[in-house]
Each structure stands twice: as C-alpha cells, then as structure tokens.
N, C-alpha and C positions, 0 to 999 in steps of 0.2 A: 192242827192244820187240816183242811176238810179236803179229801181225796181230790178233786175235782181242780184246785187250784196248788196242786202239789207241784212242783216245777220238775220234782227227779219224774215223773211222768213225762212231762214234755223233752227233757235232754235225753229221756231213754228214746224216744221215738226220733231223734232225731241222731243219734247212735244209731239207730237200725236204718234212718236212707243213707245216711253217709256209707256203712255197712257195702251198701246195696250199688252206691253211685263206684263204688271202690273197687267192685267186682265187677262191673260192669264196662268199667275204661279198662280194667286188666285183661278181659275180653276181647277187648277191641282191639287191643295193643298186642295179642297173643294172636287175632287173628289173622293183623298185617302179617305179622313177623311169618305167618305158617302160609299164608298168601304167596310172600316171596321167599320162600326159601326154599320152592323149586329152581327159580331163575338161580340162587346162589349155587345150586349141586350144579347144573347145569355148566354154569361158570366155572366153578373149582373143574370138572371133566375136562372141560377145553369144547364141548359141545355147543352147539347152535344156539341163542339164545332167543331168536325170535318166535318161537313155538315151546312157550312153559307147558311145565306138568300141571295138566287138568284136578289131578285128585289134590294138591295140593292147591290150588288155587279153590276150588270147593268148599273144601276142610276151612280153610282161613275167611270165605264169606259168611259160610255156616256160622265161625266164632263172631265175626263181627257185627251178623244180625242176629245174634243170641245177646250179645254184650248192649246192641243199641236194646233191644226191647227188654233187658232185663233195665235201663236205666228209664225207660218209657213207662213201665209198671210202677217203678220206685219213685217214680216222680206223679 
C-alpha cells in the first residue's frame, strides 16, 4: 500500500482534532464552572450576591477564550 493513500494516516489525524476538540470544550466547561464559582462561595457565606468576585470571573473567561481558540486552531 503506497504511503500517501494509507487510511491509518488519515484516522491518526483525525484522532489528533478530536484530541484537540476534547480539550477545548473541557476548557470551556472548566471556565464556566471557575466563572461562577465566586457567586457559589458567596452564596454558601450568606453574602451579597449582586457584586461577584472579579478574579474569579477572569480566571474562568481566560479558560474560556483559551478553550474557544484552542478549538479555532484545531479546526
């Protein structure tokens, strides 16, 4: 079989976006979740809820425009 028309070639490249798409929603889902999980401690305290924590809200856009543009690459 002549390299070029090898099929484990193309399933391996296709293992590495899946790879890549897989990480990249785990991102995005890891970012919500660190997004609000100032409002949660907040909550749990018995504190105000209308004024979240800033670094926590950061932290979780960070992951979620790292996860979008890791799937934007991959794609």
């Amino acid at each position: 079989m002549e390299p070029e028309y090898d099929p484990r070639i193309y399933f391996a490249a296709e293992r590495t976006l899946l790879a890549w798409l897989r990480t990249g929603i785990a991102l995005l889902g890891l970012g919500f979740l660190v997004a609000r999980f100032g409002v949660f401690l907040m909550m749990v305290r018995g504190q105000n809820v209308e004024s979240p924590h800033v670094a926590s809200s950061l932290i979780g856009i960070s992951f979620v425009l790292l996860g979008a543009s890791m799937i934007a690459a991959a794609t």
